[in-house]
C-alpha positions as CSV (number, residue, x, y, z in Angstrom):
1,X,-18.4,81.3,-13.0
2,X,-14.4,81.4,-12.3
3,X,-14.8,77.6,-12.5
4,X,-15.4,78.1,-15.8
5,X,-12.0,79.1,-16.8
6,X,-10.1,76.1,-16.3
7,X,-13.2,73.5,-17.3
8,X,-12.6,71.0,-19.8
9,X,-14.0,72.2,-23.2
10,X,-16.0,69.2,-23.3
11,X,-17.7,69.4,-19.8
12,X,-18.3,73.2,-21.0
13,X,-20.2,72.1,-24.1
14,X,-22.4,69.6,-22.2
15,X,-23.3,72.3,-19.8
16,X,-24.1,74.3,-22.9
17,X,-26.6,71.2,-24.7
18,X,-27.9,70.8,-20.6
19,X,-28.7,74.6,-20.2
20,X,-26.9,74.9,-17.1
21,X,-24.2,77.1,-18.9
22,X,-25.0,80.6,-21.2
23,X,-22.9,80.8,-24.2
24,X,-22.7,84.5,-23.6
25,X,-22.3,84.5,-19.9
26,X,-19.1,81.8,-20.8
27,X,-17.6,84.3,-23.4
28,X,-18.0,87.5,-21.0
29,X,-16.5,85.5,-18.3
30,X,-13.7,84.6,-20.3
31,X,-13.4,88.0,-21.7
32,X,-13.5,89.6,-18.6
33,X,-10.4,87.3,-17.1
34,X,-8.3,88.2,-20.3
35,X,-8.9,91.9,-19.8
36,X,-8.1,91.4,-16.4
37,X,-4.9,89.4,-16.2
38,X,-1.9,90.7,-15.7
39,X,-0.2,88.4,-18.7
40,X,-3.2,88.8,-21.1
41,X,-1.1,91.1,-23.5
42,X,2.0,88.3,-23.3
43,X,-0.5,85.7,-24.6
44,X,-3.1,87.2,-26.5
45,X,-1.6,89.6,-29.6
46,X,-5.1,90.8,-30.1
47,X,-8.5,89.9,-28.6
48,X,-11.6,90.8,-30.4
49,X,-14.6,91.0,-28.0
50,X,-17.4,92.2,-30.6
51,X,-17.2,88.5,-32.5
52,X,-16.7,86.9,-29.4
53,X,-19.7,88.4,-28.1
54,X,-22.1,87.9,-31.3
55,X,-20.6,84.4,-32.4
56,X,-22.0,83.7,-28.5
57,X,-25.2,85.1,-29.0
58,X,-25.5,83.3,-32.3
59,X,-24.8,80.2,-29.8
60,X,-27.1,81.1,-27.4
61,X,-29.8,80.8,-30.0
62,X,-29.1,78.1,-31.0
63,X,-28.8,75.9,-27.8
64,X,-32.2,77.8,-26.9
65,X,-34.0,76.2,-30.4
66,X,-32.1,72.5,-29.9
67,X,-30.2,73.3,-33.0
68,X,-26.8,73.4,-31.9
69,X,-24.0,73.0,-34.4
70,X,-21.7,70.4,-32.5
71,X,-20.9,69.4,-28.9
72,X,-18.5,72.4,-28.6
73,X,-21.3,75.2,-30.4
74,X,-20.7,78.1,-27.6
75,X,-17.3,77.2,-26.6
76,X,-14.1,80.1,-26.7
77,X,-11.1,79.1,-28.4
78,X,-7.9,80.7,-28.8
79,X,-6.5,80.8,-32.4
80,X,-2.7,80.8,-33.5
81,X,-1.5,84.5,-35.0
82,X,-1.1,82.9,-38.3
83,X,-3.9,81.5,-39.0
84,X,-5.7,84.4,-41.0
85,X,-8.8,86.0,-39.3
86,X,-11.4,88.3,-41.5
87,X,-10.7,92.0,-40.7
88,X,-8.7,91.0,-37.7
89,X,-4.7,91.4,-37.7
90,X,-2.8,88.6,-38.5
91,X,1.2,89.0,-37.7
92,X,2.7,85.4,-36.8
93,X,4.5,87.0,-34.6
94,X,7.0,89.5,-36.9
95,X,7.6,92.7,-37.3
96,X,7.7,91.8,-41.2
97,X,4.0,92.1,-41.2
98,X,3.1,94.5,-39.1
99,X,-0.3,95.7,-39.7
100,X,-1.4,92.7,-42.1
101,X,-5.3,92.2,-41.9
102,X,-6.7,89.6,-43.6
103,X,-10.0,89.5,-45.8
104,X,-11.0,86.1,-45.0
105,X,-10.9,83.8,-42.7
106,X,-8.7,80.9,-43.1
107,X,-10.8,77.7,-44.4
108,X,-9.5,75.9,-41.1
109,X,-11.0,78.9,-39.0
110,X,-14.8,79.1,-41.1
111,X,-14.7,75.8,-40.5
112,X,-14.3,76.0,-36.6
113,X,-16.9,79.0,-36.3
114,X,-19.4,76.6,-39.0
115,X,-19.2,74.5,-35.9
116,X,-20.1,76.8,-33.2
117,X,-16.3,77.4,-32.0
118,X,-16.5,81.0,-30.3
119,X,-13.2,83.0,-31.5
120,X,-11.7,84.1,-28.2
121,X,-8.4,85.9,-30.1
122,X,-5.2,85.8,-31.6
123,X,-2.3,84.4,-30.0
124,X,1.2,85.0,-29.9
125,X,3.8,82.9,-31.4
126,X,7.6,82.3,-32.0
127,X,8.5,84.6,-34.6
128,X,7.1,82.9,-38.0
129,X,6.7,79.6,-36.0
130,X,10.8,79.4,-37.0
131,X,11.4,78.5,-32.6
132,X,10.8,75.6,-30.9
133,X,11.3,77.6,-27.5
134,X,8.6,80.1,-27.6
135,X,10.7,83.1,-26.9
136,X,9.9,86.3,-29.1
137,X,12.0,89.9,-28.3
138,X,9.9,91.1,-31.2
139,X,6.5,90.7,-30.4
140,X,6.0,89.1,-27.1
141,X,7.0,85.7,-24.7
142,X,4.3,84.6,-23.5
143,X,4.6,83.0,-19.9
144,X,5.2,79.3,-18.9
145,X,2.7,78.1,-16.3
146,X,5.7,76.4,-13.9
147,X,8.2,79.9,-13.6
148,X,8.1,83.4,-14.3
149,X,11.9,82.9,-16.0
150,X,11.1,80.0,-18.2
151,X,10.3,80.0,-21.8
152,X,6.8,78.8,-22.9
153,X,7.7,76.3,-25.7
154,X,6.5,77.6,-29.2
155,X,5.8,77.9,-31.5
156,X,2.0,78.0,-30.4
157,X,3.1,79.5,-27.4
158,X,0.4,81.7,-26.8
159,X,-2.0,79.0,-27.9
160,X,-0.6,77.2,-24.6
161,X,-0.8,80.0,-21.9
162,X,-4.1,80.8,-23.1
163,X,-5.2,77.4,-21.8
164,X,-3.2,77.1,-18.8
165,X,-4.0,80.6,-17.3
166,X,-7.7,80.0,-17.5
167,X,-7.8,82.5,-20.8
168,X,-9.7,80.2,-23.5
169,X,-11.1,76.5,-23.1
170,X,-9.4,75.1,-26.2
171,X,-6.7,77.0,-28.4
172,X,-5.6,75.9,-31.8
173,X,-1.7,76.1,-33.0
174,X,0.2,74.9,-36.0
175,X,3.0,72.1,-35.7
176,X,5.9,72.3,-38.2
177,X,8.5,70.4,-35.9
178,X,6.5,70.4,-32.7
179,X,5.0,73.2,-32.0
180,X,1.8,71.9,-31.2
181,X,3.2,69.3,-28.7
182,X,6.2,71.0,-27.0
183,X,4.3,74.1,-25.6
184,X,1.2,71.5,-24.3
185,X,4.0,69.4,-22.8
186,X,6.3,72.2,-20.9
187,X,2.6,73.9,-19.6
188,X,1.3,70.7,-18.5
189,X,-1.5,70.1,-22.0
190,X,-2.8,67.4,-24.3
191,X,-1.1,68.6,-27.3
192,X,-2.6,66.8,-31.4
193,X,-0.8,66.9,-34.7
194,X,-3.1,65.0,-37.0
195,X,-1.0,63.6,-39.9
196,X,0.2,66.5,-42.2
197,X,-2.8,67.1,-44.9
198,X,-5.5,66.6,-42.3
199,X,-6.5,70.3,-42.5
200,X,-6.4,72.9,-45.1
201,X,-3.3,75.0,-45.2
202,X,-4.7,77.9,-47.2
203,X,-4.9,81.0,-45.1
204,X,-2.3,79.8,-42.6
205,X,1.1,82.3,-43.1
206,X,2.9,79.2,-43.6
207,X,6.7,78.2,-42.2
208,X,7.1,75.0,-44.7
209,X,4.2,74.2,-46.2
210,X,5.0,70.2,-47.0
211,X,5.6,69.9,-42.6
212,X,2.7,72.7,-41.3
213,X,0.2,71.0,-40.3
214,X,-3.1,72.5,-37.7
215,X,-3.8,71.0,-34.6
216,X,-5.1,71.5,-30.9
217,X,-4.1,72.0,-27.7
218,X,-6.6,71.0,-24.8
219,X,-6.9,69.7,-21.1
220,X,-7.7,66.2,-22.3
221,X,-8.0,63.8,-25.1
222,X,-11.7,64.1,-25.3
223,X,-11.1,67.8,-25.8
224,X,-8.2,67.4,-28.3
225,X,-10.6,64.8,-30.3
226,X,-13.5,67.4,-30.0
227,X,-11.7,70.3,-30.6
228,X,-10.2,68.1,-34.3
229,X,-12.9,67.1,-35.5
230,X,-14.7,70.9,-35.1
231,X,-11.7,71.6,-37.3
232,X,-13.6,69.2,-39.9
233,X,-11.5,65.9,-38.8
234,X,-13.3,63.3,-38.2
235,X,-15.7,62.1,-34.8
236,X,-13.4,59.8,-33.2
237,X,-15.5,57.5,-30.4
238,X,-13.4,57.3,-27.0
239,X,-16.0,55.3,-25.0
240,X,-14.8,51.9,-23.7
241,X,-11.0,52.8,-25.0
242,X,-8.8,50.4,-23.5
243,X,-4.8,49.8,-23.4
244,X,-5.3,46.0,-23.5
245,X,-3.6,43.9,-25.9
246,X,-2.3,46.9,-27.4
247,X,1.1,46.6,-28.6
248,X,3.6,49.7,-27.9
249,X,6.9,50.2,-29.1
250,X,9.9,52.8,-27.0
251,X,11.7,54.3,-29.7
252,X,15.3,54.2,-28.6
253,X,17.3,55.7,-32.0
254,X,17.6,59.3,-31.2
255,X,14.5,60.2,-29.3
256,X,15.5,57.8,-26.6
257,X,19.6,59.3,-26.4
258,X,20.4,62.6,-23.8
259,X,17.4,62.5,-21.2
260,X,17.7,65.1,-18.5
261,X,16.9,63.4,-15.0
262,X,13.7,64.4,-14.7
263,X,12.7,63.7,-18.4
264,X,14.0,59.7,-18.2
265,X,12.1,59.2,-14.6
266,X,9.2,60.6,-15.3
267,X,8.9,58.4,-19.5
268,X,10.2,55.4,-17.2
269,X,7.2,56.0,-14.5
270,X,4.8,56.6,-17.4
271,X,5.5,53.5,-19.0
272,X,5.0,51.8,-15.7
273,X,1.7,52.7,-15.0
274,X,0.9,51.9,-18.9
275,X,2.1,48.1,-18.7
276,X,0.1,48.0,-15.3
277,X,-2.6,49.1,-17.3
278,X,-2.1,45.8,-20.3
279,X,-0.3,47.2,-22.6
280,X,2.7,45.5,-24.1
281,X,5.5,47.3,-24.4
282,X,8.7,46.9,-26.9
283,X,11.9,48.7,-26.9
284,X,12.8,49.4,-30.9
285,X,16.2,50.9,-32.6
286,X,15.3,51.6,-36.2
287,X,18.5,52.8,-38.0
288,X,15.8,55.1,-40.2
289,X,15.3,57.7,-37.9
290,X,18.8,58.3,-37.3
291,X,19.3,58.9,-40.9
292,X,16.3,61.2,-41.3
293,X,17.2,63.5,-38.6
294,X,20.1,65.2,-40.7
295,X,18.2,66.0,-43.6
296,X,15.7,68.3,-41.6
297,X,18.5,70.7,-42.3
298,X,18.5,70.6,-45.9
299,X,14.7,70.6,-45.7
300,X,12.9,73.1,-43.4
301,X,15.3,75.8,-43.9
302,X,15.3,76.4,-47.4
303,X,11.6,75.7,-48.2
304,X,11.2,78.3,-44.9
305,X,13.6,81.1,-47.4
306,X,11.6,80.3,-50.5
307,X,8.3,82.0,-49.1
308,X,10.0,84.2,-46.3
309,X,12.8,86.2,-48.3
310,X,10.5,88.5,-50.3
311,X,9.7,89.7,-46.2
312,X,13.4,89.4,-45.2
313,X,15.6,90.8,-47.6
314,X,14.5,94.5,-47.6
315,X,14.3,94.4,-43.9
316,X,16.5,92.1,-42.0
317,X,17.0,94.2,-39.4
318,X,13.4,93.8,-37.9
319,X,14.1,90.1,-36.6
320,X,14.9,88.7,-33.9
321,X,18.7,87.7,-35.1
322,X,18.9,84.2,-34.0
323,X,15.6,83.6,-36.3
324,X,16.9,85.2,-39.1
325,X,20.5,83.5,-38.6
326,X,18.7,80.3,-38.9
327,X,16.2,80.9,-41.9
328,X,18.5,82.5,-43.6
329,X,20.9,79.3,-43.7
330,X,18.0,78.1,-46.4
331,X,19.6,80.3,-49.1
332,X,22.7,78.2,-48.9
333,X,20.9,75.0,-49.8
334,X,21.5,74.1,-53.4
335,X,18.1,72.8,-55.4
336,X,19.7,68.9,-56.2
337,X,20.3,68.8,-52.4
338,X,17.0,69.9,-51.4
339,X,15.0,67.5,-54.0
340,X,18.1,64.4,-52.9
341,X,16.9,65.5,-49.4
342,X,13.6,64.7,-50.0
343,X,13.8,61.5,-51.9
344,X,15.9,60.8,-49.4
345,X,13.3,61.2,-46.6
346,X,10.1,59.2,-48.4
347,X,12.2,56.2,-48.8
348,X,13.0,56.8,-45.0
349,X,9.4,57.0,-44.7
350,X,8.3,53.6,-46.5
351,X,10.3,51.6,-44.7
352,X,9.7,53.2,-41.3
353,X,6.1,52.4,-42.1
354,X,6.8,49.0,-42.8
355,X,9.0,48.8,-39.6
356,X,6.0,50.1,-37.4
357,X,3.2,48.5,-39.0
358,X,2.5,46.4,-36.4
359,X,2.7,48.5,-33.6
360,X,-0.6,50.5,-32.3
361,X,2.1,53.3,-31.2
362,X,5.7,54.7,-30.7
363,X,6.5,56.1,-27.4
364,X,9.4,58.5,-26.5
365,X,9.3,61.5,-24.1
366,X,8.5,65.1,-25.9
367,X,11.4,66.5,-25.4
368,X,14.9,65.4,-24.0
369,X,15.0,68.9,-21.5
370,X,12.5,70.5,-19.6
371,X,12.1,74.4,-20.4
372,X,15.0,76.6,-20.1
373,X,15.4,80.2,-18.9
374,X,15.4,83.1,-20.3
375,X,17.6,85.0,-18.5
376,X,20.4,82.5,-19.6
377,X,19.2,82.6,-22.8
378,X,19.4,85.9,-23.6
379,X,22.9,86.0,-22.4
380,X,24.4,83.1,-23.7
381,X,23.7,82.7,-27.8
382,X,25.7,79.6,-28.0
383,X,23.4,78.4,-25.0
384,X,20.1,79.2,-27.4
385,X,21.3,77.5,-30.4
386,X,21.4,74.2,-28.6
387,X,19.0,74.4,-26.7
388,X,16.7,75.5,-29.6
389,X,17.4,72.2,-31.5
390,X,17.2,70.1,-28.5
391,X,14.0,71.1,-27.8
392,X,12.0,70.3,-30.9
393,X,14.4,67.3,-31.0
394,X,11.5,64.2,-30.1
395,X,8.9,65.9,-31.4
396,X,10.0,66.2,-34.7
397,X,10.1,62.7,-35.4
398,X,6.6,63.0,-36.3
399,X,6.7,65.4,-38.4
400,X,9.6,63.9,-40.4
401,X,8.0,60.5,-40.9
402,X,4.6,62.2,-41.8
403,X,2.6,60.5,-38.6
404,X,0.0,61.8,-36.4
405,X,1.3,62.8,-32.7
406,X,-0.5,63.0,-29.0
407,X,1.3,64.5,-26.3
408,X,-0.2,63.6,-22.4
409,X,1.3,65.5,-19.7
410,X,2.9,63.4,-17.0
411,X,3.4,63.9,-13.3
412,X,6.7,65.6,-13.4
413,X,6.2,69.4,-14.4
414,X,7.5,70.1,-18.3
415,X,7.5,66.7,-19.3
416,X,5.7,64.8,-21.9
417,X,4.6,61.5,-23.1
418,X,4.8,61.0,-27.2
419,X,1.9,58.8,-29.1
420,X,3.2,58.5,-32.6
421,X,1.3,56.8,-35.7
422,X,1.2,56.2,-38.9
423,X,-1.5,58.3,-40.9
424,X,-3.9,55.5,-41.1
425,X,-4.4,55.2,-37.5
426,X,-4.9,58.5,-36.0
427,X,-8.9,58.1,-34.8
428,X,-7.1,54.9,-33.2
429,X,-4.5,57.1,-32.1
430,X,-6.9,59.1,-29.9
431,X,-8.4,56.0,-28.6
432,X,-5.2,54.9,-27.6
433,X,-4.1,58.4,-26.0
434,X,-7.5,58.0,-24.3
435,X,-6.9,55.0,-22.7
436,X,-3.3,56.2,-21.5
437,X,-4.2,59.0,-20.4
438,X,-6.2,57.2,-17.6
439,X,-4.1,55.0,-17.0
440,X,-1.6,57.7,-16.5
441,X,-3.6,59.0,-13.9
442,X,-3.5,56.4,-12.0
């Protein structure tokens, strides 16, 4: 059974449909690993056995009567501490709301369970998502698979551990500015942000509701694509997927500036093996995404302040001081900048779309640097502020230009491979990330 715990999702749920594999023997054998490992309290904020247990037994039935709900019915999944769980805690990750137990399940979370995902837990999570780096003095930091003194990536860092310590077969996150992606790439994941809008928001403690957007984190495309359209996305086909004729674009404004070593060898060895493999590949500079990059400051910030400050104010003292030195910034954005801002960014948009079009993807590594520690971290402040940026730096070109995102791992540990696409072509998307990530193993 301790094969199990680091199965692919999908190979999990065919064992399942086969009979080979017992929805409740899966959940107790993932249950029993959590309660067991040493990290479990770093990674999970809460588990909660009893619905794990019956929401198996439920699954059980099911695959005993031939009536099972998808091709992941049985399957545990990890879920984000902020998306809202019935008469389960839900904290994202703050002192600010300690205690706060839900009523309901979020919409995005009765959908998964209407579609036989087995609720493993809550996980933990950059203080309210406002971190690309994962690290949380207030709650917890979860581990990173490749060092005991690196950070995780967040904000679904939990989401990520969970996965890559054998704790749950598929985990879902949120992704404001990369937060879906950056974890799955430092901890070696297949990391999907659909295109914002994809799945309901309501129930989700939200960071900036017009960037938030809920996603998966998996150990392969086929998972990621299962795991989304459980969610209520749509079934996307990967069978006969193919990188021939496809037309890929290396997005060098920005995304493409400041590589470490490692990073830069690792993107150029990934594109490689992805021409070997047919595709035709493009280098691009589009002067739009230089000019949307400083308005994420006038935008994420403030609209962060608007829902956060009723929490803050009368208790400032409970964050973590570089989160609250950051969200706090939003207060000194006036209302004309913050609506320019944005007018700003959808003509940006518009003609990035038109730039793309005919592109079937934009490439760039997930993130200039590879994780830092936390040792220097926690000694050097001026050393977290840049590093914080740097890290959701790539990633957040999705979520600026409103497209649908795949991270693949690549060879080199904590580095990533970005699929970027405009709304319209994320079940291509997957194809495509399907088709690369064979050809990446190769």
């Amino acid at each position: 059974m301790q094969e199990w715990l680091f199965a692919k999702a999908a190979d999990l749920g065919r064992g399942i449909g086969a009979g080979k594999i017992d929805p409740v023997d899966l959940a107790e054998c993932y249950l029993e690993a959590a309660a067991n490992h040493p990290d479990a309290a770093r990674i999970y904020a809460r588990t909660a056995p009893d619905r794990t247990l019956s929401e198996a037994a439920a699954a059980r039935s099911r695959a005993q009567s031939s009536a099972r709900l998808g091709p992941l019915d049985g399957v545990p999944v990890s879920w984000k501490d902020l998306i809202d769980s019935k008469d389960i805690a839900t904290e994202a990750g703050t002192a600010l709301m300690e205690g706060r137990t839900p009523s309901a399940d979020a919409p995005v979370l009765a959908q998964g369970t209407s579609s036989g995902l087995v609720f493993m837990g809550k996980t933990h999570l950059s203080e309210i998502a406002f971190s690309g780096l994962g690290y949380n003095p207030i709650t917890a930091t979860p581990p990173n698979i490749n060092g005991p003194d690196l950070v995780p990536g967040g904000s679904s860092s939990g989401a990520a551990a969970s996965l890559a310590y054998g704790l749950a077969a598929g985990a879902i996150g949120s992704d404001t500015g990369g937060s879906i992606r950056l974890p799955a790439a430092w901890n070696g994941l297949v990391g999907f942000k659909p295109a914002h809008g994809a799945h309901p928001l309501e129930g989700i403690v939200p960071l900036c509701r017009r960037f938030d957007t809920i996603g998966p984190l998996a150990r392969s495309v086929e998972d990621a694509a299962l795991l989304d359209a459980a969610l209520g996305g749509a079934a996307v086909d990967l069978s006969g997927a193919s990188l021939h004729g496809t037309r890929l674009a290396v997005m060098d404004t920005v995304v493409g500036e400041g590589l470490e070593p490692a990073v830069s060898m690792a993107f150029e060895q990934a594109l490689d093996r992805l021409a070997r493999a047919g595709a035709q590949i493009t280098r691009i500079v589009l002067p739009e995404v230089a000019a949307a990059y400083p308005l994420a400051a006038l935008l994420y910030a403030p609209e962060a302040w608007a829902y956060w400050r009723d929490y803050i104010t009368p208790a400032p003292h409970k964050m973590f001081d570089q989160i609250y030195e950051r969200i706090s910034a939003g207060q000194q954005v006036a209302a004309p900048d913050y609506i320019a801002a944005w007018d700003e960014l959808h003509a940006l948009r518009r003609t990035y779309a038109s730039a793309t079009a005919g592109y079937d993807a934009i490439l760039c590594p997930a993130a200039p640097i590879t994780a830092p520690s936390i040792s220097r971290l926690t000694s050097d402040s001026a050393y977290y502020k840049q590093v914080n940026l740097q890290a959701l730096r790539n990633t957040r070109l999705a979520n600026l230009f409103g497209l649908a995102s795949v991270n693949l791992p690549l060879d080199q540990p904590m580095t990533g491979l970005l699929l970027n696409a405009l709304p319209a072509q994320q079940g291509a998307l997957l194809r495509l990330a399907k088709a690369a990530e064979a050809a990446l193993a190769t």
